[in-house]
C-alpha positions as a Markdown table, in Angstrom:
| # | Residue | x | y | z |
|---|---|---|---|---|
| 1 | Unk | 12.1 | -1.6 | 9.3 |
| 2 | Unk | 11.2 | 0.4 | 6.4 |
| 3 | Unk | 7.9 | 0.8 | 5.0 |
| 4 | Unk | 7.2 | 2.4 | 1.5 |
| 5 | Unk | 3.9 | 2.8 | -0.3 |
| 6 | Unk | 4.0 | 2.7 | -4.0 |
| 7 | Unk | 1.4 | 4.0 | -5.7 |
| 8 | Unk | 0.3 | 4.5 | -9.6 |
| 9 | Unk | -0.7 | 7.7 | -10.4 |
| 10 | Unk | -1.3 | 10.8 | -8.4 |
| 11 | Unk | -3.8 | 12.6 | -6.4 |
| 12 | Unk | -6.2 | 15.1 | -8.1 |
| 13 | Unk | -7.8 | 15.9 | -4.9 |
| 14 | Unk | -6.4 | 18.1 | -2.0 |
| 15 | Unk | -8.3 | 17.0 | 0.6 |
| 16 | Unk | -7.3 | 12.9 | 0.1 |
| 17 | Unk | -3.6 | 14.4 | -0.5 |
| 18 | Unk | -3.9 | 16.1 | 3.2 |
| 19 | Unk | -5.3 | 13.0 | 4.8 |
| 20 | Unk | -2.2 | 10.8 | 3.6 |
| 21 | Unk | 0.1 | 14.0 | 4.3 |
| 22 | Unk | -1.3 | 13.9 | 7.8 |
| 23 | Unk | -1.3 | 10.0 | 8.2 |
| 24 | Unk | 2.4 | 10.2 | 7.1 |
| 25 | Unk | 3.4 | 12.2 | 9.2 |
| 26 | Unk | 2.3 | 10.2 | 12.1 |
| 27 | Unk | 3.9 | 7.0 | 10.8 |
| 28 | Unk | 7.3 | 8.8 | 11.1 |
| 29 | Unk | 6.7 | 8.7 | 14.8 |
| 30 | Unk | 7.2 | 4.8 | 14.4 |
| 31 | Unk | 8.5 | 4.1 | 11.3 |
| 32 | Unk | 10.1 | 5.1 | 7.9 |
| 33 | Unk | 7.5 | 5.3 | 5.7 |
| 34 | Unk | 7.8 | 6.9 | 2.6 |
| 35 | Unk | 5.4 | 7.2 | -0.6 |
| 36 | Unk | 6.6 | 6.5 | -4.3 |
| 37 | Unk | 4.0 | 8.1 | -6.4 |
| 38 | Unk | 4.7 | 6.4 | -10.0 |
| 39 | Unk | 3.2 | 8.1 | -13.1 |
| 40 | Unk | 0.1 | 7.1 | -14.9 |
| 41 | Unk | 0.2 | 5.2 | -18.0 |
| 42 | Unk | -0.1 | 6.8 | -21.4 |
| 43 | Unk | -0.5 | 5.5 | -24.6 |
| 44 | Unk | -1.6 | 1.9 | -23.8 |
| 45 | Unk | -4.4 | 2.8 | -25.9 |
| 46 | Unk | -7.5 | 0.9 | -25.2 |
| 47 | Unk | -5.6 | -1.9 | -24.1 |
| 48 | Unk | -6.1 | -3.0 | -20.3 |
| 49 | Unk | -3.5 | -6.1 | -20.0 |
| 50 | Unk | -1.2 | -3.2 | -22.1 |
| 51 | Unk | -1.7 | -0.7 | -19.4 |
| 52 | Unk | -1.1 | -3.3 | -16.6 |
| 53 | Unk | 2.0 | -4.2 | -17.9 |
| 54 | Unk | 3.2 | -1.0 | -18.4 |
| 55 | Unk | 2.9 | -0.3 | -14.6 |
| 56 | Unk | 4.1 | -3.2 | -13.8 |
| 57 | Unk | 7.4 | -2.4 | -15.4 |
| 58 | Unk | 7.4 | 0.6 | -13.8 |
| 59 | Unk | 6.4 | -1.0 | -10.0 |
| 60 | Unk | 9.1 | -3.4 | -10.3 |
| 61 | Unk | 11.9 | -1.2 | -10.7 |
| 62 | Unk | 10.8 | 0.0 | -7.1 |
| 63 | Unk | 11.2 | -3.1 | -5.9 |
| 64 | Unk | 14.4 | -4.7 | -4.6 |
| 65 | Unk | 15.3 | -8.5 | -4.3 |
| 66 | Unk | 15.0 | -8.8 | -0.3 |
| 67 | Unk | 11.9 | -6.6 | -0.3 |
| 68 | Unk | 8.7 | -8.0 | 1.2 |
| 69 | Unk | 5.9 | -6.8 | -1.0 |
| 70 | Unk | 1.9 | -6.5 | -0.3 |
| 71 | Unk | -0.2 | -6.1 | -2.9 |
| 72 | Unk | -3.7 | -4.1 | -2.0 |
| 73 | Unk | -6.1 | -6.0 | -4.0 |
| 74 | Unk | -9.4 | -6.6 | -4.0 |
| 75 | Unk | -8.8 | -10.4 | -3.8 |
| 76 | Unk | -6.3 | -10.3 | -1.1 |
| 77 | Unk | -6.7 | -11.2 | 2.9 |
| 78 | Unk | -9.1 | -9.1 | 4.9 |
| 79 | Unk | -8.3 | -8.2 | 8.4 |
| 80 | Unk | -9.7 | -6.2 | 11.2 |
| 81 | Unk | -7.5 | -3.9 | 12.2 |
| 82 | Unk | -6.0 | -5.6 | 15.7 |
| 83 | Unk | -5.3 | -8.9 | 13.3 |
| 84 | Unk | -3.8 | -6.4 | 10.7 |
| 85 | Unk | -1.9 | -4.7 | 13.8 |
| 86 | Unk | -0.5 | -8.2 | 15.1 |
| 87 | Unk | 0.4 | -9.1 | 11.2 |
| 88 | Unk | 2.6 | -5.7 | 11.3 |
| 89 | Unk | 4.8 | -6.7 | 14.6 |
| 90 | Unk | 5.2 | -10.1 | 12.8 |
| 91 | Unk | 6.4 | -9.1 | 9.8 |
| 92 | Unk | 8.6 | -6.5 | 12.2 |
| 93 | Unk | 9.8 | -9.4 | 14.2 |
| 94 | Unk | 10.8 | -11.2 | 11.1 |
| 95 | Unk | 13.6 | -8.6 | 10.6 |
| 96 | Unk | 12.6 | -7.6 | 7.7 |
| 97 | Unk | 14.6 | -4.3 | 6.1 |
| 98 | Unk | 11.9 | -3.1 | 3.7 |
| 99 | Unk | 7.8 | -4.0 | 4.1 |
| 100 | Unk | 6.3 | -2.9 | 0.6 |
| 101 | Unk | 2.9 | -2.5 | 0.0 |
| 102 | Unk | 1.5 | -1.8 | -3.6 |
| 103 | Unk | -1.9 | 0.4 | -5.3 |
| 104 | Unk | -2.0 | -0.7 | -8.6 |
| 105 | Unk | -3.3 | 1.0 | -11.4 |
| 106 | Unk | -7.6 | 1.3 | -12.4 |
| 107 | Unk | -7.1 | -2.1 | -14.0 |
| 108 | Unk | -5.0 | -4.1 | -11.4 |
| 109 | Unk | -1.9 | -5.7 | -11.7 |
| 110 | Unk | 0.3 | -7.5 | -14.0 |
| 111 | Unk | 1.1 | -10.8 | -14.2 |
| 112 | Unk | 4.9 | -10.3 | -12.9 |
| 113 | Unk | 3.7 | -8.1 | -10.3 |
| 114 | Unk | 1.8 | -10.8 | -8.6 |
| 115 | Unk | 4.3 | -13.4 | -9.2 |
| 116 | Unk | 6.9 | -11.0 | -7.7 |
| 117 | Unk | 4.2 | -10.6 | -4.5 |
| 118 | Unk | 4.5 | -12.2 | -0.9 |
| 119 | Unk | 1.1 | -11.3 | 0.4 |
| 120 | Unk | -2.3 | -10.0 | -0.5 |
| 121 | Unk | -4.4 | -7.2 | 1.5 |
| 122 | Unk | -7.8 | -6.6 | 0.6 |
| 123 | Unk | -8.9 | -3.1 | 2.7 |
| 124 | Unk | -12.2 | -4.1 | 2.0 |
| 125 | Unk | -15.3 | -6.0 | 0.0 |
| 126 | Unk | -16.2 | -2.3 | -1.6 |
| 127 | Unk | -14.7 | -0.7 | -4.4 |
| 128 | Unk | -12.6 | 2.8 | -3.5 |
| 129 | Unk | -11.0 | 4.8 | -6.0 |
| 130 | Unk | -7.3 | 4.5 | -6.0 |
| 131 | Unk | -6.7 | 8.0 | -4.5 |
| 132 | Unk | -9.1 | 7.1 | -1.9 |
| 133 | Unk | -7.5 | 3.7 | -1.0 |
| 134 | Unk | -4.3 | 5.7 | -0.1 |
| 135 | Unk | -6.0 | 7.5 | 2.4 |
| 136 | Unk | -7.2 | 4.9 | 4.1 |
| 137 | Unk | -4.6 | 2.2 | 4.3 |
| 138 | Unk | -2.5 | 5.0 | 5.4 |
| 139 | Unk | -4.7 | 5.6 | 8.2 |
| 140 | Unk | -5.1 | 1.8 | 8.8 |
| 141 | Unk | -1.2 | 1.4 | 9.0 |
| 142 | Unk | -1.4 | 4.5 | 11.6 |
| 143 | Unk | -3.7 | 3.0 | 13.5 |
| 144 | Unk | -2.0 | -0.2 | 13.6 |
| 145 | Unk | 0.9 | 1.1 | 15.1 |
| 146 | Unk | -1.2 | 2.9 | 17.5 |
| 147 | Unk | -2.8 | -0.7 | 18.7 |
| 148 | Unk | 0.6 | -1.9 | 18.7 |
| 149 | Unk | 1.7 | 1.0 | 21.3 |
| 150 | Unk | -1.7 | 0.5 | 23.2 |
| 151 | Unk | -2.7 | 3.9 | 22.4 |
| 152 | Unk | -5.6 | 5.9 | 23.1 |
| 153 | Unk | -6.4 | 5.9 | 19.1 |
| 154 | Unk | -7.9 | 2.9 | 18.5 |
| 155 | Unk | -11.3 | 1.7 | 20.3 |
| 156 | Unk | -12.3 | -1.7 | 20.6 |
């Protein structure tokens, strides 16, 4: 199985772009995993629900028909990360070809990117910045394969 991050915009900070780099790498003992990094959004103007459409245009052409896509949204399912492990190796069990999981833009989503959705994450209750919410669900997925391989990684 496949699993591809797509993200809007891109990292301004070194330091989050060497934690994903690292967490990547990692993943590719397990999986493909591969980041789309999509380009921010100009000229909406003030307009939010402009901006959200915008990137949602730009989301969906990532996304194929048979894809399985997650949103990460604030409103989504939260999971510790052994029930977020076990939700992994059934989605891999499925046979799915391509797992999807979306960061949206600072204002969310569109409309037709949630209708187009499967499934909703929520990483947690807090607030993170976008460049920081790639850092750590990158991590999280790590770690989930880690639980799934009974690896020394994860304590419990």
């Amino acid at each position: 199985m496949n699993i591809d991050l797509i993200a809007v915009g891109k990292t301004d900070s070194s330091e989050v772009e060497s934690l994903v780099a690292t967490y990547s790498r990692r993943l590719g003992f397990y999986c493909r995993f591969s980041i789309t990094y999509l380009p921010d959004v100009r000229g909406a103007g003030n307009s939010q629900k402009r901006q959200r459409t915008m990137e949602g245009e730009s989301i969906l052409k990532q996304i194929s028909d048979g894809d399985y896509v997650v949103l990460l949204d604030e409103r989504g399912r939260e999971f510790r990360s052994v029930e977020f492990a076990s939700w992994i190796q059934g989605r891999m069990n499925s046979g799915l070809k391509r797992l999807v999981f979306v960061i949206g833009g600072p204002y969310g989503f569109s409309e037709e990117v949630y209708s187009r959705s499967d499934f909703r994450i929520s990483l947690s209750r807090m607030t993170f910045s976008h460049q920081m919410v790639r850092a750590i669900f990158t991590e999280q997925l790590y770690r989930a394969f880690a639980i799934l391989r009974n690896e020394p990684y994860h304590h419990e």
